[in-house]
Biopython code that builds the backbone (N, CA, C, O; Angstrom):
import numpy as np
from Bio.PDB.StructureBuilder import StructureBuilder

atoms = [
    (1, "UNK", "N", (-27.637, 16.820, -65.830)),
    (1, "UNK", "CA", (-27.769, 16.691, -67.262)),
    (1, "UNK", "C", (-29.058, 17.394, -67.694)),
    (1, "UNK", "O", (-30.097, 17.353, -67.036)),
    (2, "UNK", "N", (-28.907, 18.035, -68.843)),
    (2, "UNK", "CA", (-29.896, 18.592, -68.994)),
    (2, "UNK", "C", (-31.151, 18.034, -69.634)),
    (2, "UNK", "O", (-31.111, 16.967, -70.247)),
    (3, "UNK", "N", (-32.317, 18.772, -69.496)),
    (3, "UNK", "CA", (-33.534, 17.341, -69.516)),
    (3, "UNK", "C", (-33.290, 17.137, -71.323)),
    (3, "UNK", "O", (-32.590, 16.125, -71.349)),
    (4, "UNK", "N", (-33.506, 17.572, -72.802)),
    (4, "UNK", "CA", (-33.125, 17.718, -73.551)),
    (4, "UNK", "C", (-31.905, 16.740, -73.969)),
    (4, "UNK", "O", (-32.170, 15.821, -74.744)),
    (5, "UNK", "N", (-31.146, 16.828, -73.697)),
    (5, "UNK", "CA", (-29.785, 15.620, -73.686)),
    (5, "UNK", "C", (-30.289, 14.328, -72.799)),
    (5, "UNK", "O", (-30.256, 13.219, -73.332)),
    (6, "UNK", "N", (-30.568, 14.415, -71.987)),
    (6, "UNK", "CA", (-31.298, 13.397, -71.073)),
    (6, "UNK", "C", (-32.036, 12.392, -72.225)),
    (6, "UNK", "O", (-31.781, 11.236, -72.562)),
    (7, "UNK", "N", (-33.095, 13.385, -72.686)),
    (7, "UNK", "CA", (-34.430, 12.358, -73.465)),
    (7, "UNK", "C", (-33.405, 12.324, -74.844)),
    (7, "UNK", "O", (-33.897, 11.439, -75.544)),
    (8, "UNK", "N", (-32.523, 12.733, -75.367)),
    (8, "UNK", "CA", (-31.504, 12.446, -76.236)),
    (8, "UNK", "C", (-31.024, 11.440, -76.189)),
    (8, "UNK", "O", (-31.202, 10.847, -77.252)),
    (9, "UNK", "N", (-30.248, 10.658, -75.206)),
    (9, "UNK", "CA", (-29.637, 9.726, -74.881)),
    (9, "UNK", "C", (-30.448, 8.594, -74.470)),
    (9, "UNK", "O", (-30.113, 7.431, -74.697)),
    (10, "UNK", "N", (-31.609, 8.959, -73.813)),
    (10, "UNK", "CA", (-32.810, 8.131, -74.000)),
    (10, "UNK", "C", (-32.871, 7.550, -75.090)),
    (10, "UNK", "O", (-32.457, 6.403, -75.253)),
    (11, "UNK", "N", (-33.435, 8.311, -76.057)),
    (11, "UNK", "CA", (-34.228, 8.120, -77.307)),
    (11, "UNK", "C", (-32.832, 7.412, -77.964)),
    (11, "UNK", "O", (-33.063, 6.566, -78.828)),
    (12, "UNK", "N", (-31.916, 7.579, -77.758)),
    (12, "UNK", "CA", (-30.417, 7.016, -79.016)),
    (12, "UNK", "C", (-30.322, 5.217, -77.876)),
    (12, "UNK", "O", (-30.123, 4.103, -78.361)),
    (13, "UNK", "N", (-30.464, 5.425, -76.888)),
    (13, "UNK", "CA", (-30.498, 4.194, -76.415)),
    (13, "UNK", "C", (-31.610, 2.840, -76.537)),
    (13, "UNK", "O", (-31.524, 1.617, -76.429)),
    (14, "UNK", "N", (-32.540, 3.711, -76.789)),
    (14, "UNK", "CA", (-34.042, 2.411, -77.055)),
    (14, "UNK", "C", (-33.549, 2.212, -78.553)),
    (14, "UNK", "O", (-33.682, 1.054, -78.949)),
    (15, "UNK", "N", (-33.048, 3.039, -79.394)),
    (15, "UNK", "CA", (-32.832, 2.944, -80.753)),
    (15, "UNK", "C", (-32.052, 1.945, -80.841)),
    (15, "UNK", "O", (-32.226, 1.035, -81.650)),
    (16, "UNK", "N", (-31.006, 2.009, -79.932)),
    (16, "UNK", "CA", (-29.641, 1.159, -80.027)),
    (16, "UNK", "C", (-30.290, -0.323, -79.782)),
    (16, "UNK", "O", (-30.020, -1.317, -80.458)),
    (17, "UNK", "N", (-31.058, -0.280, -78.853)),
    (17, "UNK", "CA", (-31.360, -1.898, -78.701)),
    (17, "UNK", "C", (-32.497, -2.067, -79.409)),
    (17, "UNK", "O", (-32.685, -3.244, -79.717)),
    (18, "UNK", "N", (-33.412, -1.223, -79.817)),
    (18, "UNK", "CA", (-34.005, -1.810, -80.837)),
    (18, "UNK", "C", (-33.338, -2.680, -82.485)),
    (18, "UNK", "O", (-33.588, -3.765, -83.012)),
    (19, "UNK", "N", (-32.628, -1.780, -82.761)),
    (19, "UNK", "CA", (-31.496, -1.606, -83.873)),
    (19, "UNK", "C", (-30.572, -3.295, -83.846)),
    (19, "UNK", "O", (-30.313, -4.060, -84.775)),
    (20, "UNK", "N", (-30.288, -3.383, -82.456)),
    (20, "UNK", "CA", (-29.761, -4.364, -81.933)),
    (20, "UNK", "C", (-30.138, -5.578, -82.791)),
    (20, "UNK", "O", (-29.699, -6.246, -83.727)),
    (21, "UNK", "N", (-31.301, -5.494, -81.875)),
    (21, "UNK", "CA", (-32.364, -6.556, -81.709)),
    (21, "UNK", "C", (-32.238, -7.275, -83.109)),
    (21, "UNK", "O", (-31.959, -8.445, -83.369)),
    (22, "UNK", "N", (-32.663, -5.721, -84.298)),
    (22, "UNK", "CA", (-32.759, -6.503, -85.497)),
    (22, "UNK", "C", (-31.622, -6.578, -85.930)),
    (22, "UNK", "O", (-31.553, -7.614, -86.593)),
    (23, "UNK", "N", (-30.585, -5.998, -85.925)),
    (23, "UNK", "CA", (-29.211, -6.840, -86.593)),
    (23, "UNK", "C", (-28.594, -8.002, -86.182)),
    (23, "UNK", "O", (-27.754, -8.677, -86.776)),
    (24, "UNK", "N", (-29.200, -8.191, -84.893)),
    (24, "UNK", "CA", (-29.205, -9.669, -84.560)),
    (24, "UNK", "C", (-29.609, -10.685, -84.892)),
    (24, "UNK", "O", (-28.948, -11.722, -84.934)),
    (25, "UNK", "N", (-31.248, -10.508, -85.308)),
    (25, "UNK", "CA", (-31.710, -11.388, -86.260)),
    (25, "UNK", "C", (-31.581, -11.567, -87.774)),
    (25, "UNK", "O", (-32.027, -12.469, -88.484)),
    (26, "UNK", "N", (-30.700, -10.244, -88.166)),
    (26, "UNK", "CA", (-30.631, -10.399, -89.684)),
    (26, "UNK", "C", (-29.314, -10.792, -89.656)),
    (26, "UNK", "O", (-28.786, -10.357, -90.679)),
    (27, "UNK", "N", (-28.254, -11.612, -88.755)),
    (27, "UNK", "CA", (-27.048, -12.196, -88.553)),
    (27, "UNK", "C", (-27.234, -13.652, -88.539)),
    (27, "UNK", "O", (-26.597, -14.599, -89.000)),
    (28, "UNK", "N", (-28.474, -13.505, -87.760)),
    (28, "UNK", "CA", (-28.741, -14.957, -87.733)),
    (28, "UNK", "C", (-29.104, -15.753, -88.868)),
    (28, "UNK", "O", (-28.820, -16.937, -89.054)),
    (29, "UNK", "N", (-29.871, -14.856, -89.736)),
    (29, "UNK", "CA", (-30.300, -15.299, -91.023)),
    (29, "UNK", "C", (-29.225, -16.216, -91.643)),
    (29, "UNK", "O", (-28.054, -16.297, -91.272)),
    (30, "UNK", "N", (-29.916, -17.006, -92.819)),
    (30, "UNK", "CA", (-28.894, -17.415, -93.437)),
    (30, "UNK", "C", (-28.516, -16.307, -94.638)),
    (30, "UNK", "O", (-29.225, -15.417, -95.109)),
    (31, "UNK", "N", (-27.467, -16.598, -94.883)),
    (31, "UNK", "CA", (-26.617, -15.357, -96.316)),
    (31, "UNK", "C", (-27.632, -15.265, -96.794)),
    (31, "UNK", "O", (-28.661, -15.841, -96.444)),
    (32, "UNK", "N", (-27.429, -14.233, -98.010)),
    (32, "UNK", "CA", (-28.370, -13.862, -98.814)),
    (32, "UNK", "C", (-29.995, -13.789, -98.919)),
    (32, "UNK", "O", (-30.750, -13.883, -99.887)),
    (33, "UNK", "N", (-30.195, -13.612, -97.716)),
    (33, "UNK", "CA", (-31.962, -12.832, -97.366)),
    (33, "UNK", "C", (-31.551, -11.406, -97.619)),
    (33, "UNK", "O", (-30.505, -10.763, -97.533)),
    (34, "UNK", "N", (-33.076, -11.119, -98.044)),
    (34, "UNK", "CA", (-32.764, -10.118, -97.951)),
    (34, "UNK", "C", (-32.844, -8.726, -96.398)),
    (34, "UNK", "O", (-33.113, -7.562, -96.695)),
    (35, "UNK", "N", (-32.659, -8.993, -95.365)),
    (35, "UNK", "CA", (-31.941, -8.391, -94.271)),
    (35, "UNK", "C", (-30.778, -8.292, -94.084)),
    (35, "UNK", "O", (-30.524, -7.991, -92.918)),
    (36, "UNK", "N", (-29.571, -8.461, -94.984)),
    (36, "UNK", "CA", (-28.665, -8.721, -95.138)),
    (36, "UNK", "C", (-28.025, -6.909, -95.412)),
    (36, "UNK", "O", (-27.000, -6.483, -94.879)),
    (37, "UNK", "N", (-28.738, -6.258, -96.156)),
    (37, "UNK", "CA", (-28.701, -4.781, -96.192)),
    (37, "UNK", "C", (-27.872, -4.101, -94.593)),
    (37, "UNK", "O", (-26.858, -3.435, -94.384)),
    (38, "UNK", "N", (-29.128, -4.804, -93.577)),
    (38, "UNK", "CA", (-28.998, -3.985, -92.618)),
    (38, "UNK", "C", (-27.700, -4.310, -91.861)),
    (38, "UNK", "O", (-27.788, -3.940, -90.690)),
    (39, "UNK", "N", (-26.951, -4.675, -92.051)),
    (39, "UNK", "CA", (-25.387, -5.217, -91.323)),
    (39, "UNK", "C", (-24.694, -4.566, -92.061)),
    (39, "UNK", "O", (-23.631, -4.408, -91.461)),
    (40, "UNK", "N", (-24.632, -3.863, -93.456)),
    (40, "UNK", "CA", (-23.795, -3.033, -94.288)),
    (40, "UNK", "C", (-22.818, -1.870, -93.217)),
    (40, "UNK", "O", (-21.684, -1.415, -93.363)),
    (41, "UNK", "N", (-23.588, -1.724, -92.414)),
    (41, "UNK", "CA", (-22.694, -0.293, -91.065)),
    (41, "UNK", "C", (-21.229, -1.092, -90.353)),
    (41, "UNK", "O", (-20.101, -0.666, -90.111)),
    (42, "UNK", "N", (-22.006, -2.683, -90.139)),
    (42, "UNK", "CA", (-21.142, -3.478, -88.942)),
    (42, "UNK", "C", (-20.077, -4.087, -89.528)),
    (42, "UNK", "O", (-18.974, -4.283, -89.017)),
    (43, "UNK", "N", (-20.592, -4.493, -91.045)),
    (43, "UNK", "CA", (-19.243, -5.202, -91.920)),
    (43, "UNK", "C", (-18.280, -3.914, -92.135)),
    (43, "UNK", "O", (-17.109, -4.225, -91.914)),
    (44, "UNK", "N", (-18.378, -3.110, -92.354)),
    (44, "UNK", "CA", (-17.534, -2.130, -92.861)),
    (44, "UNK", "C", (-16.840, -1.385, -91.445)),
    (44, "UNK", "O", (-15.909, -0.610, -91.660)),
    (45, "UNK", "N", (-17.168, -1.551, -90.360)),
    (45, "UNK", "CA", (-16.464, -1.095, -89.223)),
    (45, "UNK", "C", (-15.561, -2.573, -88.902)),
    (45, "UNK", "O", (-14.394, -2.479, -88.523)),
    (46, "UNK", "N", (-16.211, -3.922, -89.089)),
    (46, "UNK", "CA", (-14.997, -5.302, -88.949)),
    (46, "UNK", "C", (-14.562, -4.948, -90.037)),
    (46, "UNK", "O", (-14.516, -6.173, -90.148)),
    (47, "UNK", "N", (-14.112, -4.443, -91.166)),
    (47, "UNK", "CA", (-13.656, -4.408, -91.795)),
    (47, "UNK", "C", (-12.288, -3.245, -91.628)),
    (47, "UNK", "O", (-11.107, -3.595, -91.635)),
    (48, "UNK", "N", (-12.680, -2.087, -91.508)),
    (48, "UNK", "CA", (-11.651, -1.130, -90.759)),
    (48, "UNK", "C", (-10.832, -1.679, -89.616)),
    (48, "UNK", "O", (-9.602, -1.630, -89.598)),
    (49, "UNK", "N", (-11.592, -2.213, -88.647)),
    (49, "UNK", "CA", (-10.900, -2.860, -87.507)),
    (49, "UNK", "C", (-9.946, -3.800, -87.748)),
    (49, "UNK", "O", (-8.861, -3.638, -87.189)),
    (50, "UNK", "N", (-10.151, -5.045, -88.676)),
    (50, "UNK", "CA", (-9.623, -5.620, -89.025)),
    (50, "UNK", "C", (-8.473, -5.586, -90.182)),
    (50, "UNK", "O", (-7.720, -6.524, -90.446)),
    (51, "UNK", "N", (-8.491, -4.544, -90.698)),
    (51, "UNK", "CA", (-7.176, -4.456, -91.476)),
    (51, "UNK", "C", (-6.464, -3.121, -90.516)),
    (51, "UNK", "O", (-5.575, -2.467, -91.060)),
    (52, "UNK", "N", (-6.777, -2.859, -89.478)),
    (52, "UNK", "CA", (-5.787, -1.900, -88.672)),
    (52, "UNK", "C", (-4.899, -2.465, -88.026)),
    (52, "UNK", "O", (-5.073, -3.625, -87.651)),
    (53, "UNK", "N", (-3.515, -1.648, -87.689)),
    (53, "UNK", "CA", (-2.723, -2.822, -86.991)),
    (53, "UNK", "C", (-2.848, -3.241, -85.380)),
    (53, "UNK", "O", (-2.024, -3.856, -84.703)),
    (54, "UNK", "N", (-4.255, -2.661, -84.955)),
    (54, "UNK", "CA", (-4.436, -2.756, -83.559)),
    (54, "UNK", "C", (-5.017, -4.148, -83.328)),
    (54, "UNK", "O", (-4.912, -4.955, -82.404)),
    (55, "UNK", "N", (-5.748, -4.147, -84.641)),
    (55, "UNK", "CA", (-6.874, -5.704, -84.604)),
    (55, "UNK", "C", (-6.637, -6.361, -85.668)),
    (55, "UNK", "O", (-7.577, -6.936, -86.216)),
    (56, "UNK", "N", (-5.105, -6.445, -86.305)),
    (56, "UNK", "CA", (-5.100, -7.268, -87.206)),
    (56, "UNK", "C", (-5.511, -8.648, -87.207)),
    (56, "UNK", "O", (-6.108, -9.060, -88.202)),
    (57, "UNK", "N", (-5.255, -9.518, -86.131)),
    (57, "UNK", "CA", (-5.523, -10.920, -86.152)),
    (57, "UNK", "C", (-6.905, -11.346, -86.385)),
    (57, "UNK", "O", (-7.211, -12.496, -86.700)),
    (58, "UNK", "N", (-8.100, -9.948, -86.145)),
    (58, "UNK", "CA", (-9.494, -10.751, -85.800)),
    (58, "UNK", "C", (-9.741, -10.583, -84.912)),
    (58, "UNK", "O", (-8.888, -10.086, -84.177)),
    (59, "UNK", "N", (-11.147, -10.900, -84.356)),
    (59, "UNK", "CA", (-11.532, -10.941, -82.961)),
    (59, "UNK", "C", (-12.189, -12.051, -82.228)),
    (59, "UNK", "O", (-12.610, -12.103, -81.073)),
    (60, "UNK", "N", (-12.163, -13.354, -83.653)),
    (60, "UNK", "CA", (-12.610, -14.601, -83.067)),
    (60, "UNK", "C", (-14.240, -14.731, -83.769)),
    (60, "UNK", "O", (-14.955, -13.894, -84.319)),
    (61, "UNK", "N", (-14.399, -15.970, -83.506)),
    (61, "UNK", "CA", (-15.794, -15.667, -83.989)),
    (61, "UNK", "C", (-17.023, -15.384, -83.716)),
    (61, "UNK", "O", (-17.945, -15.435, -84.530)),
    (62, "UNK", "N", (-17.141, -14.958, -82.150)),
    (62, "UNK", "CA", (-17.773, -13.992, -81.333)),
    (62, "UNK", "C", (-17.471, -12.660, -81.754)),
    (62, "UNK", "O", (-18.151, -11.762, -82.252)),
    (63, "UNK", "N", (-16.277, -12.766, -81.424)),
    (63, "UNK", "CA", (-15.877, -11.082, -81.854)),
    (63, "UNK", "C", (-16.220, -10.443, -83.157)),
    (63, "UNK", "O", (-16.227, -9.217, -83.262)),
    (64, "UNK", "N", (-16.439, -11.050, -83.922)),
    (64, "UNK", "CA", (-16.509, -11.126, -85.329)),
    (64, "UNK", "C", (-18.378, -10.860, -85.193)),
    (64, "UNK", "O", (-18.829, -9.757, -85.502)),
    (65, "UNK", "N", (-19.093, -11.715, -84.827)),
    (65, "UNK", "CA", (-20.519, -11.298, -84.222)),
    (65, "UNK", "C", (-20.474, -9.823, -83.656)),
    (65, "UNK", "O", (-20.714, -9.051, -84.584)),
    (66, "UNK", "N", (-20.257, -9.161, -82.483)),
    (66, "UNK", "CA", (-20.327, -8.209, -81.975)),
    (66, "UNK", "C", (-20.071, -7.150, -82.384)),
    (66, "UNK", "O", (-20.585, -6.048, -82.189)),
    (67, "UNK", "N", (-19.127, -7.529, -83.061)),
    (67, "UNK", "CA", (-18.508, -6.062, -84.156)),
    (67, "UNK", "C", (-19.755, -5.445, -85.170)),
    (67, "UNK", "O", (-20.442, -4.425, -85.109)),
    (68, "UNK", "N", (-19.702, -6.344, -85.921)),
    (68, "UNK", "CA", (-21.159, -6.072, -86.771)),
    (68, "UNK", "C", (-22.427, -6.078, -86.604)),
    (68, "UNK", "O", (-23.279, -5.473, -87.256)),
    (69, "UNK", "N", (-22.585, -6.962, -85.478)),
    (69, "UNK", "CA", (-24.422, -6.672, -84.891)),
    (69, "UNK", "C", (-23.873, -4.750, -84.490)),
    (69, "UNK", "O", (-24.128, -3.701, -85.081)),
    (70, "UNK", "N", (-23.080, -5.046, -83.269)),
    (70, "UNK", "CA", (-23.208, -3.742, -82.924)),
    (70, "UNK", "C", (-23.059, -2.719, -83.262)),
    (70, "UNK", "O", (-23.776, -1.786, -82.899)),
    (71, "UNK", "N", (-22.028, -2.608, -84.095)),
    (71, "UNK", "CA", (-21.913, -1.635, -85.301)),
    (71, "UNK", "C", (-22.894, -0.910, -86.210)),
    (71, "UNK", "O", (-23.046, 0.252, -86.587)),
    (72, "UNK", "N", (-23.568, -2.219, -86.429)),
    (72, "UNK", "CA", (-24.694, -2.167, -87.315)),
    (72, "UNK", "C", (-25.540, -0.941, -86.293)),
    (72, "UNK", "O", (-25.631, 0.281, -86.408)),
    (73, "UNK", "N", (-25.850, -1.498, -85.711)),
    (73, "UNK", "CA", (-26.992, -0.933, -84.110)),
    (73, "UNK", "C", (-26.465, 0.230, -83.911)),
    (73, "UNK", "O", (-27.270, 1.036, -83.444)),
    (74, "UNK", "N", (-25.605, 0.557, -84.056)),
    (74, "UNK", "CA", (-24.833, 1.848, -83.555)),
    (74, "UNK", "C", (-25.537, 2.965, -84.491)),
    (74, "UNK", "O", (-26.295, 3.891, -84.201)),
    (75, "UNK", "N", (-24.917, 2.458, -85.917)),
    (75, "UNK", "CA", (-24.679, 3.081, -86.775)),
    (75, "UNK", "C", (-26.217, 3.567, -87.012)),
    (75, "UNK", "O", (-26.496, 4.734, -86.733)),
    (76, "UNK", "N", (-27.126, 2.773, -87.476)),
    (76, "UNK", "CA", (-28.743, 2.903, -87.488)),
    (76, "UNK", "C", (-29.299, 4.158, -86.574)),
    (76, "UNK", "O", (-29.874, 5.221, -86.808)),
    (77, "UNK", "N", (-28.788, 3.420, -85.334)),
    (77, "UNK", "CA", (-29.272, 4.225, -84.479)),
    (77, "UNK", "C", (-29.237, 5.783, -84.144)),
    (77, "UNK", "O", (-30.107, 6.590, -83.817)),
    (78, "UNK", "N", (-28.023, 5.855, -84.338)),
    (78, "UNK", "CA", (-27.590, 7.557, -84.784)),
    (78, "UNK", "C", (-28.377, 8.252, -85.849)),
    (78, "UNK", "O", (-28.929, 9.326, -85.607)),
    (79, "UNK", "N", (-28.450, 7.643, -87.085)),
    (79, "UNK", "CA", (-28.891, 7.950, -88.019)),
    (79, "UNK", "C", (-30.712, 8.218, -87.752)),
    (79, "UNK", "O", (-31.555, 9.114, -87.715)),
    (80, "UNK", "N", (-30.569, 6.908, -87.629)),
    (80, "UNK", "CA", (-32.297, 7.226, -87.257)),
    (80, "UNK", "C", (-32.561, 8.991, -86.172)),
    (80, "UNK", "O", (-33.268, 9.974, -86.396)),
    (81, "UNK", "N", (-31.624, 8.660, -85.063)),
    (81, "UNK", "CA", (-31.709, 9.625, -83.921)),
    (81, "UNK", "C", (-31.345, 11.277, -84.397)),
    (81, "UNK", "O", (-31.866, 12.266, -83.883)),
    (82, "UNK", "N", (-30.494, 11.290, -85.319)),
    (82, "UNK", "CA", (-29.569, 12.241, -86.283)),
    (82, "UNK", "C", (-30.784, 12.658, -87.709)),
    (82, "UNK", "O", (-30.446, 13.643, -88.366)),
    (83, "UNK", "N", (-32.056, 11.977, -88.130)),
    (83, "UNK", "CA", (-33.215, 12.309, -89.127)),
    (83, "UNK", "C", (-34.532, 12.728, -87.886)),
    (83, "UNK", "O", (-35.199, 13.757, -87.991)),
    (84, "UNK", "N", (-34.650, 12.089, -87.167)),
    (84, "UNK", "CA", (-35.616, 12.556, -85.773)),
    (84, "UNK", "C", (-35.471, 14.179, -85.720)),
    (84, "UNK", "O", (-36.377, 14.926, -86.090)),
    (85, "UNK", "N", (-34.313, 14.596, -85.251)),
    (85, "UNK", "CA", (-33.817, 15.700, -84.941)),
    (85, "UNK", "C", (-34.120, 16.987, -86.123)),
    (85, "UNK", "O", (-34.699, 18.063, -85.971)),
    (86, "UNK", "N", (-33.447, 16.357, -87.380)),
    (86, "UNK", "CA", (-33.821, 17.367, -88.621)),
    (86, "UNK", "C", (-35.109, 17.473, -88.858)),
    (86, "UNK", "O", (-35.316, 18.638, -89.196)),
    (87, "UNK", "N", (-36.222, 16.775, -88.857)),
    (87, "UNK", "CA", (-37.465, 16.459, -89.151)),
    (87, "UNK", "C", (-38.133, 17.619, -87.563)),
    (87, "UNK", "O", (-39.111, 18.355, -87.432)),
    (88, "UNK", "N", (-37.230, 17.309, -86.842)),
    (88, "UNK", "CA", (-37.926, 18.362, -85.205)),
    (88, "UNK", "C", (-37.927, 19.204, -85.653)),
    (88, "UNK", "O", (-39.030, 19.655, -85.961)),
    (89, "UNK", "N", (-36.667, 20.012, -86.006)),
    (89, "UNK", "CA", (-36.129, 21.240, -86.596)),
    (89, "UNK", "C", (-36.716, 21.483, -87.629)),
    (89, "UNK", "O", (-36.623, 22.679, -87.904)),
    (90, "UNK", "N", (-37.104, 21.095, -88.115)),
    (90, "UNK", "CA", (-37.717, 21.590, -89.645)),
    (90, "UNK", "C", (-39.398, 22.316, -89.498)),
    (90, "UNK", "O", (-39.686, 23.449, -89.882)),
    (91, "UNK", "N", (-40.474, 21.208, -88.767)),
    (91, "UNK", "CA", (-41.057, 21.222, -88.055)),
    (91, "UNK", "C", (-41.231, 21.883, -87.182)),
    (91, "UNK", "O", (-42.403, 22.255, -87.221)),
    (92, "UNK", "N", (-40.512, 22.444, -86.013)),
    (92, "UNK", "CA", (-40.405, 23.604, -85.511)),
    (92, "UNK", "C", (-40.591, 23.093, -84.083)),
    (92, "UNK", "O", (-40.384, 24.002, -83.279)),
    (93, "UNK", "N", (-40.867, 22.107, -83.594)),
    (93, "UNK", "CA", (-41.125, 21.570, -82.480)),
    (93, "UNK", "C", (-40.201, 21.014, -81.870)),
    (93, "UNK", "O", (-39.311, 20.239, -82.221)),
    (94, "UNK", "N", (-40.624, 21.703, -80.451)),
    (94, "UNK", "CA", (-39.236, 21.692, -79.251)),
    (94, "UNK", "C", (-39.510, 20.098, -78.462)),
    (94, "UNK", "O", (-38.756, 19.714, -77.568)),
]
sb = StructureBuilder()
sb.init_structure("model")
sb.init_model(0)
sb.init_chain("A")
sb.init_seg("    ")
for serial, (resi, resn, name, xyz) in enumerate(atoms, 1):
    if name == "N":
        sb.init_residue(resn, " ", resi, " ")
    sb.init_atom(name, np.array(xyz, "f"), 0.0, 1.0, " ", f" {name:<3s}", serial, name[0])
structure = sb.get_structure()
């Protein structure tokens, strides 16, 4: 693998569990705090999932957790990893 993709997948992975971390705690919250923003990625992927006919029933109420923490985490994380990159490029630094 090349070193470049290497520290890529690095860097998208500390993101991911950082990302984690906090959509975990803003799940835990009760409704309406405001951390509630940051799960906007994870509801809208249980939401796709759940009206498809692969996952119509749900996924339980674990499943229902995982979907959206991780989602959430996913989604952040790219993004964050996906503005890193433009900001390199722009910048000029390898």
């Amino acid at each position: 693998m090349p070193l470049r993709l290497k520290t890529l997948s690095t860097l998208w992975a500390q993101s991911f569990a950082a990302f984690g971390l906090i959509a975990a705690v803003a799940y835990a919250l009760p409704p309406g705090r405001a951390a509630s923003p940051i799960l906007i990625p994870g509801v809208g992927l249980f939401v796709v999932l759940n009206g498809s006919l692969l996952f119509g029933s749900g996924f339980g109420r674990v499943g229902d957790c995982l979907v959206i923490v991780f989602g959430s985490a996913a989604a952040w994380a790219s993004l964050f990893v996906a503005l890193l990159l433009i900001v390199r490029s722009l910048v000029g630094r390898e």
